[in-house]
C-alpha positions as a Markdown table, in Angstrom:
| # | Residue | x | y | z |
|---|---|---|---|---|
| 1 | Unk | 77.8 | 19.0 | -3.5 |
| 2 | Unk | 79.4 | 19.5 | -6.9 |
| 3 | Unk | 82.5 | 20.9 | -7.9 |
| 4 | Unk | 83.0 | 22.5 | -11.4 |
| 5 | Unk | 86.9 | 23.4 | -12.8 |
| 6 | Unk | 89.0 | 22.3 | -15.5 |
| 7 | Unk | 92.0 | 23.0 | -13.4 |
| 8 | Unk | 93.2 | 20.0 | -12.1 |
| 9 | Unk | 95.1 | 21.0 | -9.8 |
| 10 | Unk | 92.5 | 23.9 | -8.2 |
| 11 | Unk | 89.4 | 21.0 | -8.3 |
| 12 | Unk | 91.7 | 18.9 | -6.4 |
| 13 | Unk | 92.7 | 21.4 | -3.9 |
| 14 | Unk | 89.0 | 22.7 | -3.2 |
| 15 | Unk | 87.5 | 19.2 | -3.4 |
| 16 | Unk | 90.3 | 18.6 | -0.6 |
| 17 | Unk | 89.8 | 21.4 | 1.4 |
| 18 | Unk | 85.9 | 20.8 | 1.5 |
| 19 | Unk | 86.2 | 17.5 | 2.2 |
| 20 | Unk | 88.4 | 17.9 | 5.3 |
| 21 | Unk | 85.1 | 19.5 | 6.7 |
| 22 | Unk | 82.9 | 17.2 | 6.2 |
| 23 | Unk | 81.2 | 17.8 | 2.9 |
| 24 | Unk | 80.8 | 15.2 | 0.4 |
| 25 | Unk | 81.9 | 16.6 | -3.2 |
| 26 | Unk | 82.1 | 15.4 | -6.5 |
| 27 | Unk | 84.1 | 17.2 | -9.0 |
| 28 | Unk | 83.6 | 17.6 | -12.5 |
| 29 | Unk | 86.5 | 18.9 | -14.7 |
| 30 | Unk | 83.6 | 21.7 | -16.9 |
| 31 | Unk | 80.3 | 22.7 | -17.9 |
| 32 | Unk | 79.1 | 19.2 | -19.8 |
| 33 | Unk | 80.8 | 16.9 | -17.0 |
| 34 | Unk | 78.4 | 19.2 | -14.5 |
| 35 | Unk | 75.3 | 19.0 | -16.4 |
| 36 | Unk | 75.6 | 14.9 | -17.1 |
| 37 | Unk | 76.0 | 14.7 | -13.5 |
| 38 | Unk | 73.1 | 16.7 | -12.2 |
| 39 | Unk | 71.3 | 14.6 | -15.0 |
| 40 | Unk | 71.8 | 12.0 | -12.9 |
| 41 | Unk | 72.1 | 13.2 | -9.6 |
| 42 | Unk | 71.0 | 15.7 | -7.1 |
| 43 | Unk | 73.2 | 18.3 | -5.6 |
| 44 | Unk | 72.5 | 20.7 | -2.7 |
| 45 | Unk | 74.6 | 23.2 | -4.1 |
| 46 | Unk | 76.9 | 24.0 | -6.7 |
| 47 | Unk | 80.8 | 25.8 | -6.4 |
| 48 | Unk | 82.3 | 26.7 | -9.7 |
| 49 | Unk | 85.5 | 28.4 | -11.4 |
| 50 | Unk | 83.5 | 31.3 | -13.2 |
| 51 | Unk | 86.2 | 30.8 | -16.9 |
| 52 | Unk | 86.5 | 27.3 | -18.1 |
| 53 | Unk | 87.6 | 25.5 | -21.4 |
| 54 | Unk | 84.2 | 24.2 | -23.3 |
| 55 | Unk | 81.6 | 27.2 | -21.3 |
| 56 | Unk | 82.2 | 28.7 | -18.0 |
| 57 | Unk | 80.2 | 29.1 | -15.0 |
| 58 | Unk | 77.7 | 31.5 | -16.5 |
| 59 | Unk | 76.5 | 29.0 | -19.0 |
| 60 | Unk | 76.1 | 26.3 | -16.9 |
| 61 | Unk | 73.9 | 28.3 | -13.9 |
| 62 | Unk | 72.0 | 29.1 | -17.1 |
| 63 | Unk | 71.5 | 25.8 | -18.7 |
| 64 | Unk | 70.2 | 24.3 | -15.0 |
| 65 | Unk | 67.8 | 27.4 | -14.7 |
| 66 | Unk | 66.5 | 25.9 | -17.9 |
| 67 | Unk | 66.1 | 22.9 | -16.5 |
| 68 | Unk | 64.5 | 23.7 | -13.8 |
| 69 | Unk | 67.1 | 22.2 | -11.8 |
| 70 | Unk | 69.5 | 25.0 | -10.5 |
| 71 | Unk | 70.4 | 24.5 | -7.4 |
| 72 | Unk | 72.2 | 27.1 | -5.8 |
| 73 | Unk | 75.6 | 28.3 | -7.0 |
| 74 | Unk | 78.7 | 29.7 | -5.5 |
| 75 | Unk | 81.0 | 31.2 | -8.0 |
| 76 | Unk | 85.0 | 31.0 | -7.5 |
| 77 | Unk | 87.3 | 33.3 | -9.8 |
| 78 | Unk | 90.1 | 35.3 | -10.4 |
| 79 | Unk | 88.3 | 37.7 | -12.2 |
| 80 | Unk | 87.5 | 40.8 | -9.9 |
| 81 | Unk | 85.7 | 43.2 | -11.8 |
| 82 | Unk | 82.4 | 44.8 | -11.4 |
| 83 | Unk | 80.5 | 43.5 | -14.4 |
| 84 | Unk | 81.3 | 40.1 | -13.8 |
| 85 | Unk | 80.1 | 40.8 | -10.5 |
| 86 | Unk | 77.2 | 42.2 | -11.6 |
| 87 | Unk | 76.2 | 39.8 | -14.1 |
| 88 | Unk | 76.7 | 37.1 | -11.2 |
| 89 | Unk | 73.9 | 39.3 | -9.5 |
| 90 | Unk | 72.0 | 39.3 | -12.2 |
| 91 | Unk | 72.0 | 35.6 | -12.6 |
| 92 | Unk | 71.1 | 34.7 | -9.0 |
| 93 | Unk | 74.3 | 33.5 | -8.5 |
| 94 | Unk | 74.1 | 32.7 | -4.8 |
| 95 | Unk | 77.9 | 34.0 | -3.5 |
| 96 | Unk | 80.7 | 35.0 | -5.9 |
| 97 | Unk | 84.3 | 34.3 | -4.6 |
| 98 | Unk | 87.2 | 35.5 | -5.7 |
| 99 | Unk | 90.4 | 33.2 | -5.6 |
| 100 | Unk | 92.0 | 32.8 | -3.7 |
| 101 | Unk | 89.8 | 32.1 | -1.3 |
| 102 | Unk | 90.0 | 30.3 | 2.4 |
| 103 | Unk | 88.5 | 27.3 | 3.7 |
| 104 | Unk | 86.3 | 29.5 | 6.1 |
| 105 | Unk | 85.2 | 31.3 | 3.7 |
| 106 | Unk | 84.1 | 29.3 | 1.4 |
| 107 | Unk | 82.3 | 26.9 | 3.9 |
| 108 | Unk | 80.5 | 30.2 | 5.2 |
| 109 | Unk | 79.6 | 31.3 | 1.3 |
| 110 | Unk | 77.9 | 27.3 | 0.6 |
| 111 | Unk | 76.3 | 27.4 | 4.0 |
| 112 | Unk | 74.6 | 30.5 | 3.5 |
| 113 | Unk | 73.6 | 29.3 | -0.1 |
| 114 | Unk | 72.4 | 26.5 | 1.0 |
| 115 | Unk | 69.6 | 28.8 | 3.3 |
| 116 | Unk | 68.8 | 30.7 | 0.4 |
């Protein structure tokens, strides 16, 4: 799994709380981090902060799709508003999260990504 946010201190805490139930995570601190990853590596799913320094979440589920290599993507934000949500739709954006948000919730949002 990969982990996208340029807040230390949230990647650390989700990366933490993830890995306490058994997921393996790498976390990347924004958008180019993430895409020189997946460049290299493979990752069953994607959880990223929606507004990052250097391109946010929206750019970099588009940049995989052009790829070819998107895999699926669970957004976490603090922005609650309905056309963020529905651009998220729009953009196959697989759950979209709004911080803060739970262990339990987050492990159901990737899970059922990862059935999609």
């Amino acid at each position: 799994m990969l982990h996208v946010d340029d807040d230390p201190s949230a990647s650390k805490l989700v990366a933490r709380m993830l890995r306490s139930v058994g997921f393996r995570v790498t976390s990347t601190g924004g958008v180019d981090e993430a895409l020189t990853v997946l460049a290299a590596e493979q990752a069953d799913v994607v959880v990223s902060d929606l507004i990052m320094v250097g391109g946010d979440g929206f750019s970099l589920l588009s940049q995989l799709r052009e790829r070819g290599t998107a895999p699926p993507v669970v957004m976490l934000t603090s922005v609650d508003d309905e056309a963020t949500v529905e651009e998220a739709r729009r953009l196959g954006v697989a759950r979209f999260l709004t911080k803060p948000v739970g262990t339990d919730v987050l492990v159901e949002a990737i899970e059922a990504a990862l059935k999609r």
